[in-house]
C-alpha positions in Angstrom: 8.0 6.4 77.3 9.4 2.9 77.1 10.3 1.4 73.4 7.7 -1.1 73.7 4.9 2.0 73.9 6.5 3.6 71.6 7.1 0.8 69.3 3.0 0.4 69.7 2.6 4.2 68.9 4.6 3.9 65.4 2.1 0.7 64.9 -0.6 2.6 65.1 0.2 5.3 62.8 1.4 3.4 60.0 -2.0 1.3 60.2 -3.8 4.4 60.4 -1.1 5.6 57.2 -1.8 2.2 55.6 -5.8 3.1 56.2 -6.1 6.7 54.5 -4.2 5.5 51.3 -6.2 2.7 50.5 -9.0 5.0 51.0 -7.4 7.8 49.1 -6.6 5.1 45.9 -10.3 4.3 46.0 -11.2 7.9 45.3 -8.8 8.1 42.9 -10.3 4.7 41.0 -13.7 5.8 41.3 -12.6 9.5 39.4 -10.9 7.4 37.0 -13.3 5.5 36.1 -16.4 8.6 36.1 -13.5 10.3 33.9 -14.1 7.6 31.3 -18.1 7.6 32.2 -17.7 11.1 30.9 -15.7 10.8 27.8 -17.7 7.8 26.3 -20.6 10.4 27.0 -19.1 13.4 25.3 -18.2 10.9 22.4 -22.0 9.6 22.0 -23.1 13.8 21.6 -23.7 15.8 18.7 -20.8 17.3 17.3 -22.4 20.5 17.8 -22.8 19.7 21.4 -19.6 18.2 22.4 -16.6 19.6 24.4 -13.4 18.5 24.1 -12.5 15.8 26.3 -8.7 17.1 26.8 -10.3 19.9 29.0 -12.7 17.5 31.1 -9.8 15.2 31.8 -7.4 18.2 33.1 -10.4 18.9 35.3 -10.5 15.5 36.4 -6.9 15.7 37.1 -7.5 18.6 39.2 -10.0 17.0 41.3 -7.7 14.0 41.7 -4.5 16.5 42.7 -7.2 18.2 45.5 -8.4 15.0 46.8 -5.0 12.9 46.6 -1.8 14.6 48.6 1.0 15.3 45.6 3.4 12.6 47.3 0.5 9.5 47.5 -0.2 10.4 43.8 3.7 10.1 43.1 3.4 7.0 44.9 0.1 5.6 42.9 1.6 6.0 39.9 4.6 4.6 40.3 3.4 1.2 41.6 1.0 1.2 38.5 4.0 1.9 36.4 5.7 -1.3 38.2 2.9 -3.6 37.6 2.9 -2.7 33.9 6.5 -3.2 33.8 6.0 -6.4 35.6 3.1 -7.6 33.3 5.1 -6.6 30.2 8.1 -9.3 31.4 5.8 -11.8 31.9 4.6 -11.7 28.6 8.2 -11.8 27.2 8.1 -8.0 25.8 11.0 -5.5 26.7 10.8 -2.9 29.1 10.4 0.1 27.9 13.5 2.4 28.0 13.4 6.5 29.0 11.9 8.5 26.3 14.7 11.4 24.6 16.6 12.5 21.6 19.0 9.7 20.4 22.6 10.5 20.0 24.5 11.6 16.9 26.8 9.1 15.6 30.0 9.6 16.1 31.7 9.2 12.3 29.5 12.2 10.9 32.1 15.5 10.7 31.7 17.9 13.2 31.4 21.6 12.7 31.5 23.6 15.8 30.4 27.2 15.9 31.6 29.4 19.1 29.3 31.9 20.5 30.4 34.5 23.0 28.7 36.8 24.9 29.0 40.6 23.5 31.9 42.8 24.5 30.3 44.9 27.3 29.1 42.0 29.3 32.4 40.3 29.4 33.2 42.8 31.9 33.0 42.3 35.6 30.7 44.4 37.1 32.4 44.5 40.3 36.0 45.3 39.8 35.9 46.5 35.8 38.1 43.7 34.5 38.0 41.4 31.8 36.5 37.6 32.2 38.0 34.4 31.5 36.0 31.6 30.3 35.5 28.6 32.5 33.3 26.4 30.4 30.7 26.1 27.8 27.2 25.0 27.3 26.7 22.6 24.4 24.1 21.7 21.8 23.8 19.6 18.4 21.9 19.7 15.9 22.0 17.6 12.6 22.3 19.6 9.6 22.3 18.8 5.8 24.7 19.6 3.3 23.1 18.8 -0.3 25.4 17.3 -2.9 26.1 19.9 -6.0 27.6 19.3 -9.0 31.3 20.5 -9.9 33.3 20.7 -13.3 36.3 18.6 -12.9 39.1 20.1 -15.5 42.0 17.6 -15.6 45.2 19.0 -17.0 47.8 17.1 -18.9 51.2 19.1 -18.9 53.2 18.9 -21.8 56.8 18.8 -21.4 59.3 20.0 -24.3 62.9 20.7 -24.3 64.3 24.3 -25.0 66.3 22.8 -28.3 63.6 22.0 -29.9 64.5 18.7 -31.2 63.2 15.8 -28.2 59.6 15.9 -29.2 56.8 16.3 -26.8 56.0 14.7 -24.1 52.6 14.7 -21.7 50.6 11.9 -19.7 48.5 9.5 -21.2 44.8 9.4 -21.1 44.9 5.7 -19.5 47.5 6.2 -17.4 47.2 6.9 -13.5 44.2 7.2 -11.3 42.8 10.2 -13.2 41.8 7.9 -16.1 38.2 8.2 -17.3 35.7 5.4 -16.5 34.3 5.9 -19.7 36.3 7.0 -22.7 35.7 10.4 -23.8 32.6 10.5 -21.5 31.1 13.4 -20.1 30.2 11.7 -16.3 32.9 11.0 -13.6 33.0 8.4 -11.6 30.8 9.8 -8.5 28.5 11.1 -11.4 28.0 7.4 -12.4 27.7 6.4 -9.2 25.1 8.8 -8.2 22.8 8.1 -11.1 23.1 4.4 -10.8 22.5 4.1 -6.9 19.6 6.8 -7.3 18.1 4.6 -9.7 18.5 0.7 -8.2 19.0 1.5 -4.8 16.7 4.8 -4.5 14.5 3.6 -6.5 14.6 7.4 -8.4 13.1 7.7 -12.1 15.7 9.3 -14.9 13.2 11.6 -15.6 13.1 12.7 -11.9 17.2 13.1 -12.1 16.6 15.1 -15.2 14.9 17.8 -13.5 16.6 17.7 -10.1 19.5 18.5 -12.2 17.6 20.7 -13.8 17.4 22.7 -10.9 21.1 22.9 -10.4 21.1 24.7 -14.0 22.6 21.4 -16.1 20.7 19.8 -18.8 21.0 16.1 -18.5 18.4 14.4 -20.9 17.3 11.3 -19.7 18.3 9.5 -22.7 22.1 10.4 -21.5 21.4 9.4 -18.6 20.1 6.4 -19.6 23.3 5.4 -21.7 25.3 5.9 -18.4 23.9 3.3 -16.9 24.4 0.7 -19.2 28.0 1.8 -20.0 27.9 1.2 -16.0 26.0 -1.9 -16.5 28.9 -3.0 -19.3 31.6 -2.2 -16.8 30.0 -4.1 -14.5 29.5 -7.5 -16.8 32.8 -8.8 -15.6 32.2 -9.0 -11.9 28.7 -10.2 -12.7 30.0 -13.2 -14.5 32.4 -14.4 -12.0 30.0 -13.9 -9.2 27.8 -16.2 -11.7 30.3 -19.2 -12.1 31.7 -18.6 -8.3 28.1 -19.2 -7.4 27.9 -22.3 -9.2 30.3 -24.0 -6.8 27.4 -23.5 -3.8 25.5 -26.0 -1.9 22.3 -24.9 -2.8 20.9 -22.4 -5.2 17.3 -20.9 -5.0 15.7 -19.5 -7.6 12.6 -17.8 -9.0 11.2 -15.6 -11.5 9.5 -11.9 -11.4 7.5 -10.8 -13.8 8.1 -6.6 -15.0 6.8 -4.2 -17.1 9.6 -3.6 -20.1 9.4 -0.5 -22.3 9.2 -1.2 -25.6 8.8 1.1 -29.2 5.4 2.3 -28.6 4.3 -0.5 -26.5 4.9 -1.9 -22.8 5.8 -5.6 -22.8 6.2 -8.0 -20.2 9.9 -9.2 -19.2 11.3 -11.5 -16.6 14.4 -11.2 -13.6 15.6 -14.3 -12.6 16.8 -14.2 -9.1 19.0 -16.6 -7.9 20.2 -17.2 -4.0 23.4 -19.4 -3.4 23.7 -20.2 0.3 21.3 -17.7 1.7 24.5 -15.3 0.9 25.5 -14.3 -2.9 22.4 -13.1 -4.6 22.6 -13.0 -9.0 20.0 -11.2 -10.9 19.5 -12.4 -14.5 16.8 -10.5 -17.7 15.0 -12.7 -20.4 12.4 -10.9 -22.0 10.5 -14.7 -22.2 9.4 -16.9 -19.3 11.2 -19.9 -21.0 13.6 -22.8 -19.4 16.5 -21.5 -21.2 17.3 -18.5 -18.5 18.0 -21.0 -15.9 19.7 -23.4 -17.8 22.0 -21.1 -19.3 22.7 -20.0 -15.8 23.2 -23.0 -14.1 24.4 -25.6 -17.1 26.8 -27.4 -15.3 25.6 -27.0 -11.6 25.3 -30.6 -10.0 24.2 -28.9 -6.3 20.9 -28.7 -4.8 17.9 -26.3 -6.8 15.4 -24.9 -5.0 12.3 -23.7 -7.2 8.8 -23.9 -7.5 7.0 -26.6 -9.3 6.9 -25.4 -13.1 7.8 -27.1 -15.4 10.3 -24.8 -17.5 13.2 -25.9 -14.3 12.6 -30.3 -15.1 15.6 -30.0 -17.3 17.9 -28.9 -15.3 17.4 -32.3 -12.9 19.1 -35.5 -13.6 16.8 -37.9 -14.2 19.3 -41.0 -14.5 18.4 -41.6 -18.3 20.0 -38.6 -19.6 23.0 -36.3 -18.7 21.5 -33.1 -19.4 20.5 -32.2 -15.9 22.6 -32.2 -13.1 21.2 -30.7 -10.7 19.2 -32.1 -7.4 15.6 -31.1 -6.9 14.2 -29.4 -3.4 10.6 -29.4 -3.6 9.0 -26.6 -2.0 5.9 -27.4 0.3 3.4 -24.9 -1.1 4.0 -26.4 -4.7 4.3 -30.0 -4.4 1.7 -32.2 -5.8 1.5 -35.1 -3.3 0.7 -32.6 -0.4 -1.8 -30.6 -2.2 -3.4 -33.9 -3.1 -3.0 -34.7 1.0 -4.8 -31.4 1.9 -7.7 -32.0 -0.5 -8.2 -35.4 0.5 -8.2 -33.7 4.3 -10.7 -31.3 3.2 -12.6 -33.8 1.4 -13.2 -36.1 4.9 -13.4 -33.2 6.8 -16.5 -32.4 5.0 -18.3 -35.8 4.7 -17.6 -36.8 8.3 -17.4 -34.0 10.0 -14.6 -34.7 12.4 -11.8 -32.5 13.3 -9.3 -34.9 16.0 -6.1 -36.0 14.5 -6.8 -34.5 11.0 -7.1 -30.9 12.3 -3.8 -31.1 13.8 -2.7 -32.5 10.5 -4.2 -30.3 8.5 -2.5 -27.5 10.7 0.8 -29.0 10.4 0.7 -28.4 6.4 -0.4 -25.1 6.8 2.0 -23.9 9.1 4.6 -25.7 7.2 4.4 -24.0 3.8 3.7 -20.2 5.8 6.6 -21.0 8.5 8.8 -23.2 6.9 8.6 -25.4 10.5 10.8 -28.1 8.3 13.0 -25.8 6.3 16.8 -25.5 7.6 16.4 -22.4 8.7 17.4 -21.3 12.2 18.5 -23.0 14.8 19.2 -25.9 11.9 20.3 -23.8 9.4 23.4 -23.4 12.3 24.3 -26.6 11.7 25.6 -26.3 8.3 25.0 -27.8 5.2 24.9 -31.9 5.6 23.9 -31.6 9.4 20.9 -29.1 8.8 19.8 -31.2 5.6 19.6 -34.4 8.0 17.8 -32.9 10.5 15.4 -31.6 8.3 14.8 -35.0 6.2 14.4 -36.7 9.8 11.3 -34.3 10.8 10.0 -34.0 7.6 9.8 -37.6 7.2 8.1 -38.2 10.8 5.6 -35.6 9.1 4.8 -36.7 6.3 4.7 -40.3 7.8 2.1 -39.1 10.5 0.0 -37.7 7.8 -0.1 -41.1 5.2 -1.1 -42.6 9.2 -3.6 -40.4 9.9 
């Protein structure tokens, strides 16, 4: 047989190949799709009267494995798993990585425990003598060691000399790493910790830390507890206040208030937190128990940087008017609080209404909202990149050709 017959023959084959496969994926579409025919009707029975629909599917399945050939199924399969991979990065999403157990991380300790096969069967069965290994099968798990409590006895050695007459002499309470956080306190330093990361960062109750000590056998009242963390709270006050004037020599400093519920002598009363945001970095928290001006001005008295608030009016005197020198401070309005564009969005609304024309003034209209949600004019980003005098021109220069198209509009 020449090549050019035989070349003919292959032709053939592979059309006749290219023939049954298209026929076979029909088949397999049309079971597909009475498979869901099926499912929709088991789902409109009675409940009394249904069956479940993971058995009718694994007898679909079944029908699709005797009419499809296990290798054109394969082969099905994987170009539908192609074409969702291929419609995925179209759309911008990721593609989607093999399915398994993560790995450990590598800083956690390791324990390893050896396991070897009994005595008897580490001995050949052929010639009687004893095996050597030659490897090992691995596997980790990730265990838990819960934390406990331990008494820590510290010991000062006195010292004396045999003559009796040079006095005493032992180590002094302040002296050395060994020197109590707290004088005379009962908590360690760990101890402190604990409680105080439990409760701020955990977000864990004292009277939940009570009884999980409890458990452990030690009686910590919660009002104990409670004085540990403001003797923590005390030793913390000096790093406090010079993050506080440290942040004062920012760019920029955001700030707002949360209202919380305060315990009080028989009663619950309602207490602020400041929070205040220097550079998108160094974050402050301040307590008044009243929503009044004097938290922030106490904070920032003397800050002549950019303020970044809402629009009450308990923050106007920390801005320099020019007639006064009280305020220093710049103010950044915020979108969703000032004035002059809620005034723009009513007057919007207003037209909208009576004329019934959408054009320029929906776009508008959009622009405002996704400005306030989105911050679309904010430095943030790309601009924020820039730095501070860069990203704020930027910003002026769009938010001008904003507001500017709005008045125009």
């Amino acid at each position: 047989m020449d090549a050019a017959a035989r070349i003919a023959e292959l032709e053939a084959k592979l059309a006749r190949a290219a023939h049954e496969r298209d026929e076979y994926r029909k088949l397999y579409e049309l079971v597909l799709l009475e498979l869901e025919r099926v499912k929709r009707h088991l789902r409109a029975q009675n409940k009394s009267e249904r069956v479940d629909a993971e058995q009718v599917q694994m007898a679909f399945r079944q029908i699709a494995d005797l009419i499809l050939p296990p290798a054109l199924a394969e082969q099905i399969a994987a170009s539908e798993n192609d074409a969702r991979d291929a419609e995925r990065a179209a759309q911008g999403q990721p593609r989607r990585g093999p399915h398994g157990r993560n790995k450990l991380p590598e800083h956690l300790p390791l324990e390893r425990i050896e396991i070897h096969p009994p005595e008897a069967l580490r001995q050949c069965a052929c010639c009687g003598k004893a095996m050597h290994t030659i490897g090992e099968e691995t596997s980790e798990q990730l265990d838990y060691r819960p934390a406990s409590l331990v008494r820590v006895q510290t010991a000062r050695i006195k010292y004396a000399c045999a003559c009796e007459q040079g006095g005493v002499v032992v180590a002094s309470r302040s002296d050395g790493r060994h020197a109590p956080v707290v004088e005379r306190g009962l908590a360690a330093p760990g101890l402190l910790a604990h409680v105080v990361v439990s409760k701020y960062a955990d977000h864990l109750p004292l009277h939940r830390m009570e009884e999980r000590f409890a458990r452990e056998g030690v009686h910590l009242p919660r009002s104990t507890l409670c004085d540990w963390v403001a003797q923590v709270a005390d030793l913390l006050g000096p790093i406090t206040d010079a993050m506080g004037k440290a942040m004062l020599g920012a760019h920029r400093i955001h700030t707002d208030d949360t209202g919380i519920p305060v315990q009080a002598q028989g009663r619950t009363q309602k207490g602020h937190v400041w929070t205040y945001v220097a550079d998108d970095a160094d974050v402050v928290f301040r307590y008044t128990p009243r929503r009044k001006s004097d938290g922030p001005r106490e904070f920032l008295h003397g800050y002549k940087g950019y303020v970044q608030a809402d629009a009450a009016n308990l923050y106007d005197r920390l801005y320099s008017d020019g007639k006064s020198d009280e305020g220093g401070a710049i103010e950044v309005g915020c979108w969703a609080h000032y004035p002059a564009l809620i005034v723009i969005r009513r007057v919007f609304a207003d037209r909208l209404r009576a004329s019934g024309t959408m054009c320029r003034r929906r776009r508008i209209r959009d622009g405002v909202i996704a400005t306030r949600e989105t911050g679309a004019d904010s430095p943030s980003g790309a601009i924020r990149a820039l730095g501070p005098g860069r990203s704020q021109l930027v910003a002026r220069t769009r938010r001008g050709r904003f507001v500017s198209s709005a008045h125009w509009c």
